[in-house]
Residue, then its C-alpha position, 0 to 999 in steps of 0.5 A: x466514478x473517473x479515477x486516475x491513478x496518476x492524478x494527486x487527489x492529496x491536492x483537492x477539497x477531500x471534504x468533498x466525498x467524491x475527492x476523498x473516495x478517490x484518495x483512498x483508492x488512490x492510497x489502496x492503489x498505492x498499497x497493491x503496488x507496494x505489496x508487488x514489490x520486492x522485499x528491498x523495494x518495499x523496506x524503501x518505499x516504507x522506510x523507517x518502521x516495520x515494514x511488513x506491519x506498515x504494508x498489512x495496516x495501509x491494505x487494512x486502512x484503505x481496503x478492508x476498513x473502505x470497500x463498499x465505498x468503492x463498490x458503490x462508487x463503481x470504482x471496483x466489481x464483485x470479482x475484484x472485490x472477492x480477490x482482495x477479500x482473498x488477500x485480506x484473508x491472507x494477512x489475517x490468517x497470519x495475524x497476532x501470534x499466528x505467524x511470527x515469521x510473517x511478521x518479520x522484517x529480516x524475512x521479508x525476502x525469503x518468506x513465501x507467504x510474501x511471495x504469494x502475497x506479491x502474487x496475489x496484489x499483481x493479480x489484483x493490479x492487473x484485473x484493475x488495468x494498473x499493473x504498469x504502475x510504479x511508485x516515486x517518493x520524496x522522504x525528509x526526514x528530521x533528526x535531534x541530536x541527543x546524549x545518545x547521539x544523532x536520533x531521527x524524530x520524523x519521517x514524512x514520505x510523499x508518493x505518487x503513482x506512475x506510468x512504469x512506460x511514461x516518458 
């Protein structure tokens, strides 16, 4: 199966399995190039909400939850598939109560199991040819206004994948 990472698969048929395959791996690729970010960088791409529980639940929705789909759609190998396995093993070793810090947005920066987290999504990124891509996005947000002031109600965020060398 062709996959380009900078082709919007959001705008095709996803009732079309081969579309909806696509998206996800576009939406896991996305997810890798988040979690290479720096902690500002990430807290921007996620922004509103807990920014470390975001970046663990979308590598959960498009990886774990998904990846024999990719396999058999020949979109990742054995060897890739084990080095995300490796960093599904990661996020869950620090699951629930284990790791409080992990999970905490105010760390995010000096954590090193964030760092090694960064590590680890290049590696994979690099092992796909897809470690030049970089992440844009367009956010509106709405807001009410209450009794206790300005609140915002929704957050939608559009992202697409670029060339970090595009012109």
């Amino acid at each position: 199966m062709e996959f380009d990472p900078t082709y919007n698969y959001g705008d095709t048929d996803l009732t079309d399995n081969d579309n909806l395959v696509r998206w996800k791996f576009g939406e896991l690729i996305k997810n890798l190039v988040t979690l290479t970010s720096d902690a500002k960088r990430q807290s921007e791409i996620i922004g509103v909400g807990g920014t470390c529980d975001e970046m663990a639940e979308d590598f959960h929705t498009y990886f774990t939850m998904v990846y024999s789909t990719y396999v058999d759609n020949k979109l990742l190998t054995s060897i890739q598939v084990d080095k995300l396995q490796e960093l599904d093993e990661f996020f869950n070793d620090r699951s629930g109560n284990k790791s409080p810090d992990f999970w905490d947005d105010f760390l995010l920066e000096t954590n090193s199991d964030w760092k090694v987290i960064r590590h680890k999504a290049l590696e994979i990124l690099s092992s796909l040819g897809m470690q030049d891509l970089t992440l844009e996005f367009d956010r509106s947000e709405k807001y009410d206004t209450t009794d206790n002031g300005k609140q915002l109600t929704i957050q939608t965020t559009k992202t697409r994948l670029v060339r970090q060398n595009a012109s």
